[in-house]
C-alpha positions in Angstrom: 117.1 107.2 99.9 117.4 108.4 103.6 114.1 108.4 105.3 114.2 112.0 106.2 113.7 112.4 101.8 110.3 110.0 101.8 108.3 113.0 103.1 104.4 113.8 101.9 105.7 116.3 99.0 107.4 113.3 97.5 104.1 111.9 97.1 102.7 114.5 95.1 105.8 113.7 92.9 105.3 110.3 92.5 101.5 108.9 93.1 98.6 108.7 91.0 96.4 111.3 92.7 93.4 109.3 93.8 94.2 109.8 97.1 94.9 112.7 99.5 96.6 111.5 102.7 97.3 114.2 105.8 101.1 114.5 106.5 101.2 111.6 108.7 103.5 108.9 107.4 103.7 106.0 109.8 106.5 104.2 110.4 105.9 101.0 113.1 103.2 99.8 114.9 102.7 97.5 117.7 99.2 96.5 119.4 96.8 99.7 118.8 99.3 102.1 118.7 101.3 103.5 115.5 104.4 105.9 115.8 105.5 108.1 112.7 108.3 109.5 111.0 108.9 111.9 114.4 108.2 109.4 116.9 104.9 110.8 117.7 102.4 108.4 119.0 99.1 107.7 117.8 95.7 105.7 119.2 94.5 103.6 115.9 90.4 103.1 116.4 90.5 103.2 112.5 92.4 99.9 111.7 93.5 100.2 108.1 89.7 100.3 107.7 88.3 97.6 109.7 91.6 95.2 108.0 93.9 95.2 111.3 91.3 92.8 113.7 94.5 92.3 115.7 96.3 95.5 115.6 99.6 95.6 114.5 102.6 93.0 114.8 101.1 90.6 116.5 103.5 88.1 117.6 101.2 85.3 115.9 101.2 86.7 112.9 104.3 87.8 112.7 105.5 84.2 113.3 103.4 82.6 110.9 104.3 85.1 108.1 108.2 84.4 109.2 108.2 80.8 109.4 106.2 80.5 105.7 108.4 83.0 104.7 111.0 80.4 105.0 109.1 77.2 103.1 107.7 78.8 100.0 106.2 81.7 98.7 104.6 81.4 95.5 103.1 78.6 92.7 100.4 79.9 91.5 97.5 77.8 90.8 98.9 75.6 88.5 100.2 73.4 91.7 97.4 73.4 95.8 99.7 74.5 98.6 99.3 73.4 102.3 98.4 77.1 103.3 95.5 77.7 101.3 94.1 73.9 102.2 94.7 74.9 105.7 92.7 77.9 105.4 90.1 76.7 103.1 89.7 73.2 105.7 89.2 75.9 108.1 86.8 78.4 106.1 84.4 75.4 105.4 84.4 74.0 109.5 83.4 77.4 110.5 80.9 78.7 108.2 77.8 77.6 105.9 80.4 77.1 103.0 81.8 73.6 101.5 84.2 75.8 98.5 86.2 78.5 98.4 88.2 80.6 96.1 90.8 82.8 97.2 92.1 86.5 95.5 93.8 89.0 96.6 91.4 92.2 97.8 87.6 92.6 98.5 86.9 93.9 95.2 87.7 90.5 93.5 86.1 88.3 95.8 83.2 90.1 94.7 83.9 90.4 91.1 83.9 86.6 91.4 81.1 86.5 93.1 78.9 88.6 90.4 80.5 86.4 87.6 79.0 83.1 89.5 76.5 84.0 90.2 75.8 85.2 86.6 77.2 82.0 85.1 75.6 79.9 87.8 72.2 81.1 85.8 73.6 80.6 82.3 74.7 76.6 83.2 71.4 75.7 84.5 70.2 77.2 80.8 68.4 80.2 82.4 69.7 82.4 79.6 67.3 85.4 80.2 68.1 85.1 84.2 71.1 87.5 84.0 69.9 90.4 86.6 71.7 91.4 89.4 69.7 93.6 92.3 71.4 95.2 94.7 71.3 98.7 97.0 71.4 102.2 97.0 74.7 103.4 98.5 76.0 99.8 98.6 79.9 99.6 98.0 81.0 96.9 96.3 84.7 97.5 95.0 86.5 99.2 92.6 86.5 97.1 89.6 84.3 98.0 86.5 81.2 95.0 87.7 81.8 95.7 91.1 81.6 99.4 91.0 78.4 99.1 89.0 76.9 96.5 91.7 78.1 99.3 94.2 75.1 101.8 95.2 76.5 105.3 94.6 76.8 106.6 90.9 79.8 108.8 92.6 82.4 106.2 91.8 80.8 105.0 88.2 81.1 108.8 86.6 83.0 108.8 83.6 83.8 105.4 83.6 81.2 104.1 81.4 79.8 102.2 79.7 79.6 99.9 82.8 78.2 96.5 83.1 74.3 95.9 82.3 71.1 94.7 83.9 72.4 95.5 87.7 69.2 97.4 89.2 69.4 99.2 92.7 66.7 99.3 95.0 66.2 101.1 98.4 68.1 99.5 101.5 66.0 98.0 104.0 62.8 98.5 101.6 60.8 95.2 101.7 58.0 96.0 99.6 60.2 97.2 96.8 62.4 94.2 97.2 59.4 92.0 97.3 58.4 94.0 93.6 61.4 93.4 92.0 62.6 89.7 92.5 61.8 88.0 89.6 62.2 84.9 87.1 65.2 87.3 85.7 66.5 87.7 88.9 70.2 85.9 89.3 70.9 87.3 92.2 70.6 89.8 95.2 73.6 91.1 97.0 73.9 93.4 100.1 75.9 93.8 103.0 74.9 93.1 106.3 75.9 96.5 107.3 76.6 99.1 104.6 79.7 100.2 105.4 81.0 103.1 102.6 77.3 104.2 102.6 77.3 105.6 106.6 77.2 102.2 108.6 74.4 101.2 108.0 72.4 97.6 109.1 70.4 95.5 107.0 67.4 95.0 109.4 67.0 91.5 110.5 63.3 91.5 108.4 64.9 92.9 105.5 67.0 90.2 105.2 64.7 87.6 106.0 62.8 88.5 103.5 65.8 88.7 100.9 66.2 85.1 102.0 62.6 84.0 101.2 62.3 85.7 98.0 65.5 84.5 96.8 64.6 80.6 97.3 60.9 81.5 96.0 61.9 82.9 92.8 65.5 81.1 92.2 68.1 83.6 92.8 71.1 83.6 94.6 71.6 85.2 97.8 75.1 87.0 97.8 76.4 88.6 101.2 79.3 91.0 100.5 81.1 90.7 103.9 84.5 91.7 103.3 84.1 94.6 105.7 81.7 92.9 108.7 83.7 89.4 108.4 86.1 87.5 110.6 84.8 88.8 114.0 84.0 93.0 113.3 80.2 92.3 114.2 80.6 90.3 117.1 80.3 87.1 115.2 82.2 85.4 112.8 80.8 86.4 110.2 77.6 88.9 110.4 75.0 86.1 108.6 75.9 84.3 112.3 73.8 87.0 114.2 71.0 87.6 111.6 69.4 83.9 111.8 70.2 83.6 107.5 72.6 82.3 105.8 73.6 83.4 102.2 74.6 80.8 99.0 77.4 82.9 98.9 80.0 84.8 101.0 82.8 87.3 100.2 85.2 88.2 102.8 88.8 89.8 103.0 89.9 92.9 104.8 90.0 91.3 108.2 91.0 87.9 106.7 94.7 88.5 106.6 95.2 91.0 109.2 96.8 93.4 106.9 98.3 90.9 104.2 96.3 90.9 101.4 93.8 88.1 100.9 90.1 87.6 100.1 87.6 84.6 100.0 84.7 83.7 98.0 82.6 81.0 100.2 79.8 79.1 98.8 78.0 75.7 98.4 79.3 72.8 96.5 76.4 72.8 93.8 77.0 76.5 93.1 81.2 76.0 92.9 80.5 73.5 90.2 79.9 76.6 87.7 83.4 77.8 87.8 84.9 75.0 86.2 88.9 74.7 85.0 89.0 77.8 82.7 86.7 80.0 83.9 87.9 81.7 86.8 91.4 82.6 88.2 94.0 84.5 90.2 97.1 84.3 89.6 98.2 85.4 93.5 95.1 83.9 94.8 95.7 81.2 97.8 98.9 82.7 97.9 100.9 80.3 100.7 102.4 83.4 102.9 98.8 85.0 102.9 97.0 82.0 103.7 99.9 81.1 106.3 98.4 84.4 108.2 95.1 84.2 107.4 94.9 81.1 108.8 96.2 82.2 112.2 93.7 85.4 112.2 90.9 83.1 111.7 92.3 80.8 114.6 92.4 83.8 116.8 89.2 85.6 116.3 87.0 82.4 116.1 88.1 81.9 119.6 84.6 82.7 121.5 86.2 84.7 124.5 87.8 87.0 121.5 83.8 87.4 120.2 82.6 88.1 123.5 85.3 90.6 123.9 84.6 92.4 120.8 80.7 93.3 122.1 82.2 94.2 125.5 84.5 96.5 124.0 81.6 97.5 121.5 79.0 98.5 124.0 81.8 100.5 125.7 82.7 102.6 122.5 79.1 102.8 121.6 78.4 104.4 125.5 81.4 106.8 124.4 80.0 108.0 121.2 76.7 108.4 122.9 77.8 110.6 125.5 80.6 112.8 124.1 77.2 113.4 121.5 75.2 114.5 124.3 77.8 116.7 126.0 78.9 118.6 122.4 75.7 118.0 120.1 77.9 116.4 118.0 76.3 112.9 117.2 72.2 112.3 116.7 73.1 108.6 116.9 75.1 105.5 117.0 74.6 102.9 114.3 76.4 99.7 113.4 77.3 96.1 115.2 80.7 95.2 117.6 83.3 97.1 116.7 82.1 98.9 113.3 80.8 101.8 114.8 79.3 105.2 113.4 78.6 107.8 114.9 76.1 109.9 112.3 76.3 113.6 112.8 73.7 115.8 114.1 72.2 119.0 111.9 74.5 121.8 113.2 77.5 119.6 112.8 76.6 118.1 109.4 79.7 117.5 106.6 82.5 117.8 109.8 83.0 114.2 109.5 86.6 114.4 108.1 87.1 117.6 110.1 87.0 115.8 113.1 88.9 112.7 111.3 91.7 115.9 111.0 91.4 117.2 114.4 91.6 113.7 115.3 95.3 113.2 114.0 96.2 116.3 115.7 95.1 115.1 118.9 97.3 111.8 118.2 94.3 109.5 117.1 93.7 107.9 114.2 90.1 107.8 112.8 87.8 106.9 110.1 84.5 108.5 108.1 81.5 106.7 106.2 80.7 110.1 104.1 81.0 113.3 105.0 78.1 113.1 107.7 78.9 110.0 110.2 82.4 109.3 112.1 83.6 105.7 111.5 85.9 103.6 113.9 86.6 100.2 113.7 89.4 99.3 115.9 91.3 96.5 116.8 89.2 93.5 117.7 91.3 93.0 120.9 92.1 96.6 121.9 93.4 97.0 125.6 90.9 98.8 127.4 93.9 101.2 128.0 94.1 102.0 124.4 90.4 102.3 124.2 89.8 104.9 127.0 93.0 106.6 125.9 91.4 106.9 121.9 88.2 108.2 123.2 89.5 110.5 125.5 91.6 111.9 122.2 88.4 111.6 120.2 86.6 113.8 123.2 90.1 116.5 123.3 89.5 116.5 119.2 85.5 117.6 119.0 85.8 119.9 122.3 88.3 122.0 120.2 85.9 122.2 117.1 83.2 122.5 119.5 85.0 125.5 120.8 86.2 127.2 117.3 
């Protein structure tokens, strides 16, 4: 099929509606920019949602992808591979961690996550220890457990009945945290900055506190990081900048740069509940994900590639800041490094994805949290060209709404 026939109105044809892309259909991308089916050029500060840390086609990862590409693709777990010891060797140096488990997406990192930490309970005999707390407009995945953990009844409706004794409690609310941890508790899981819910930080205190209630009362603190991981924040991993470390750690998105892999991270003592049998993936560790991953990770732990992602950060957030205050556009700027949202004053309220629109008509290529704050999370090593050339198309986008 000539490419001139793979047009947007074949997609109607052919997908499962869940999604409703604009006409856009890239086609290559190098660096931070993406051309599409017409040639036309476009600025990503969206980066597959925070998943492309360092842009596209970038010559290490292209080279580790090619030359696993030529040992060996796929076992399974039946058989370890030299990739996924790599990355897991690598995973444990750098973090809090001594296990990991590998999958294949965010959502099943999690899911694994909410099964240990369940089960985790259940081997130490603490039968009646079986809730789960976590937040109001938390997002979690997209799996049945994981949609339930999630904080927004949104994506549960009509898919019931979901998964019991999961209780939500209001983000960066100590007191009512401080109420509801209890003997039953298994476990509370949150994200450092709640992404899906408007970019959103957990306030240093707040998760202090999560910490100290958790060892008090003997649950298990869980940090979904799939979306802050692997440099976005600044650091490694988010926990690195809040002073607490969790017991355990989902991350993905960023991991492989745009393959798909995810990690569960956590302490010996807690691995030892998933024993042969009770846990699996059948992709999970694959060799020619891990192969990349492992070379992402390599790059981005690199501290002058940290350093750069809070230079380029305070730079975007300046940006935000002042295009607000020249249009009225933004009240404020919320979120870490380079996962930044800019939340939408009164008069400009729900415009998010019109800008997002506007946006790709301007040749740049966006994000939203909701339909009240602008999301961008950009390559981790953007040229600074890129970056003024995106915010100057972000600034051509809202002066022509502004002007409507």
């Amino acid at each position: 099929m000539a490419t001139s026939e793979l047009t947007r109105e074949l997609y109607d044809q052919v997908m499962v509606p869940n999604y409703n892309p604009p006409g856009v259909i890239p086609v290559r991308g190098e660096g931070s920019r993406v051309w599409d089916q017409q040639g036309r050029e476009y600025i990503d500060l969206a980066g597959g949602i925070a998943v492309t840390c360092l842009g596209h086609a970038h010559p290490r990862l292209v080279n580790a992808l090619t030359e696993q590409a030529n040992k060996i693709w796929h076992v399974a777990n039946v058989l370890a591979t030299e990739p996924a010891l790599k990355l897991a060797r690598r995973l444990t140096e750098l973090t809090f961690a001594e296990r990991v488990f590998f999958a294949n997406s965010g959502a099943e990192a999690n899911e694994a996550a909410l099964k240990l930490v369940r089960r985790h309970a259940f081997n130490r005999g603490e039968t009646e220890r079986t809730e789960i707390i976590a937040f109001e407009q938390a997002f979690h995945g997209r799996t049945l457990f994981t949609v339930t953990a999630g904080g927004q009844a949104k994506y549960r409706e009509g898919f019931g009945p979901v998964p019991g004794d999961v209780r939500h409690l209001p983000f960066n609310d100590i007191e009512a945290l401080e109420a509801a941890v209890s003997e039953r508790t298994c476990a509370v899981v949150l994200e450092p900055i709640q992404g899906e819910g408007g970019i959103v930080p957990a306030d240093p205190e707040f998760v202090a506190a999560a910490r100290r209630l958790c060892d008090e009362r003997g649950a298990l603190l869980v940090f979904d990081e799939v979306q802050t991981g692997v440099g976005r924040t600044g650091d490694l991993y988010a926990y690195m900048g809040l002073g607490v470390a969790p017991d355990v750690l989902t991350t993905a998105k960023a991991l492989g740069g745009g393959i798909p892999v995810s990690a569960m991270l956590t302490r010996a003592s807690i691995a030892e509940t998933f024993q042969p049998g009770t846990h699996g993936s059948t992709y999970g560790g694959n060799p020619l994900a891990c192969a990349v991953a492992a070379e992402v990770l390599d790059i981005v732990s690199d501290p002058a590639v940290l350093a750069g992602v809070r230079q380029r950060s305070e730079r975007l957030q300046a940006a935000l800041a002042e295009l607000g205050e020249r249009y009225g556009c933004f009240e404020m700027v919320r979120g870490r490094g380079l996962l930044l949202g800019g939340v939408l004053a009164e008069s400009w309220r729900g415009k998010a994805r019109d800008i997002l629109r506007a946006g790709l008509d301007e040749g740049l290529l966006s994000l939203v949290a909701g339909p009240d704050v602008v999301r961008l999370a950009p390559s981790l090593i953007i040229p600074e060209a890129d970056l003024e050339e995106g915010i100057t198309r972000l600034d051509r986008a809202i002066a022509r709404l502004a002007a409507a």
